[in-house]
C-alpha positions in Angstrom: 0.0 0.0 0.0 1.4 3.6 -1.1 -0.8 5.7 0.8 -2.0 7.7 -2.6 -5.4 7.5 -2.9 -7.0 7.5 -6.8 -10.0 8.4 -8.4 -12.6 5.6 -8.9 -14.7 5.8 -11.7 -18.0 6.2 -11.5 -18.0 7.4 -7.7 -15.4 10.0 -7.1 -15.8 10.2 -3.7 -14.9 6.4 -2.8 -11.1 6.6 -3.6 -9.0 3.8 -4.5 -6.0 2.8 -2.6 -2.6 2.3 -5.0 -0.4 -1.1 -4.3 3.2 -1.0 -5.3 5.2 -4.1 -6.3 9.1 -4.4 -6.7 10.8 -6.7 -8.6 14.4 -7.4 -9.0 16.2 -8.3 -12.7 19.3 -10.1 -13.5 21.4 -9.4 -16.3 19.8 -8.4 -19.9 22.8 -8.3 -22.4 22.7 -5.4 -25.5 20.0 -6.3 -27.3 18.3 -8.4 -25.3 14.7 -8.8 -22.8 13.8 -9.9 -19.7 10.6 -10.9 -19.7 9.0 -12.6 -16.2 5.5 -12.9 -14.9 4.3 -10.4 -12.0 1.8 -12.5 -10.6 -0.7 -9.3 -9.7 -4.2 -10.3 -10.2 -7.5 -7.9 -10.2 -5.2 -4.8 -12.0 -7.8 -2.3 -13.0 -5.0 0.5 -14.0 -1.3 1.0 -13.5 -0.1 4.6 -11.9 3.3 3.9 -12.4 5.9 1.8 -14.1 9.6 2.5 -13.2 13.1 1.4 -12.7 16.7 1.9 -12.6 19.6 -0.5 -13.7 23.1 -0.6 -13.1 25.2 -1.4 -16.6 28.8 -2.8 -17.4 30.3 0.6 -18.3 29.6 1.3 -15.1 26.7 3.4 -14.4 23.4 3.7 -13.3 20.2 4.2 -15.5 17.0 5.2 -15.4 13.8 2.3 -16.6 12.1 3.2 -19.4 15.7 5.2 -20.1 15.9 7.7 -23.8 19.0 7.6 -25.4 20.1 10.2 -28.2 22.1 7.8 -29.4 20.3 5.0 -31.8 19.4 1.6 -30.4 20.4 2.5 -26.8 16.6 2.6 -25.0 15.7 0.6 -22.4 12.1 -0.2 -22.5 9.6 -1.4 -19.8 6.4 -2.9 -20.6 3.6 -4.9 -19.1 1.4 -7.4 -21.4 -0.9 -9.7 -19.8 0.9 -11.4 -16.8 4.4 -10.5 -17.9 6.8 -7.8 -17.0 9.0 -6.9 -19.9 12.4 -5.2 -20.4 14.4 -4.9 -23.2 17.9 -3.2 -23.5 18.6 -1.4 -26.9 20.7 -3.3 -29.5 23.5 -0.5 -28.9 23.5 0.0 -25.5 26.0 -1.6 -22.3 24.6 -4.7 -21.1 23.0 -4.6 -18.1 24.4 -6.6 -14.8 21.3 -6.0 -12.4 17.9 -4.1 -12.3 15.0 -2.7 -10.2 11.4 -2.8 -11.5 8.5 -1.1 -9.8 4.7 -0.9 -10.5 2.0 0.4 -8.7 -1.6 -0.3 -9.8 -5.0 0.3 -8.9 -6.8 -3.1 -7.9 -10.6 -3.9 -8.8 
C-alpha cells in the first residue's frame, strides 16, 4: 500500500488505494529482454511503471531510459501477466535491475 489515494470511476468520492510491487532483474545483455510474470491479479489501472539499472560501463540508469544515441533505450512494458524489459541493440549490457509498478486493484 502507497498511501496515494486515486479516483474511482463512476464514484469519485470512494477513492482507491494504490499497491506497489518491486521486482528485482538479473542481467539483460545489448540487445536483449527480460521478460517474467508479476503475478498481480485484479489490475484495473497502472499509476506507475519504473526502474533503474546498473550497466557494465559502469553506471546507473534510469527504466524506461531515452538515449540520443540509436538503439540505446531501455524499455519497460507490461502485457498480460508478464513484465517486460528490453535493452537497446546498442546499449552496455545490463548486470542488475529494479522494477517497480504500482496499480489500482478492482
Amino acid at each position: 500500500v502507497t498511501g496515494e489515494r486515486w479516483f474511482n470511476e463512476p464514484d469519485n468520492l470512494s477513492k482507491r488505494q494504490t499497491y506497489r510491487e518491486v521486482f528485482t532483474v538479473g542481467a539483460i545483455a545489448a540487445g536483449g529482454n527480460a521478460t517474467f510474470a508479476h503475478l498481480i491479479t485484479g489490475i484495473v489501472a497502472f499509476t506507475r511503471m519504473y526502474g533503474t539499472c546498473i550497466t557494465d560501463t559502469p553506471d546507473y540508469r534510469p527504466i524506461p531510459y531515452a538515449s540520443v544515441a540509436a538503439n540505446s533505450n531501455i524499455d519497460l512494458r507490461v502485457q498480460g501477466p508478464n513484465i517486460i524489459v528490453a535493452n537497446g541493440a546498442a546499449a552496455p549490457n545490463i548486470t542488475s535491475a529494479i522494477i517497480v509498478l504500482e496499480y489500482l486493484l478492482n
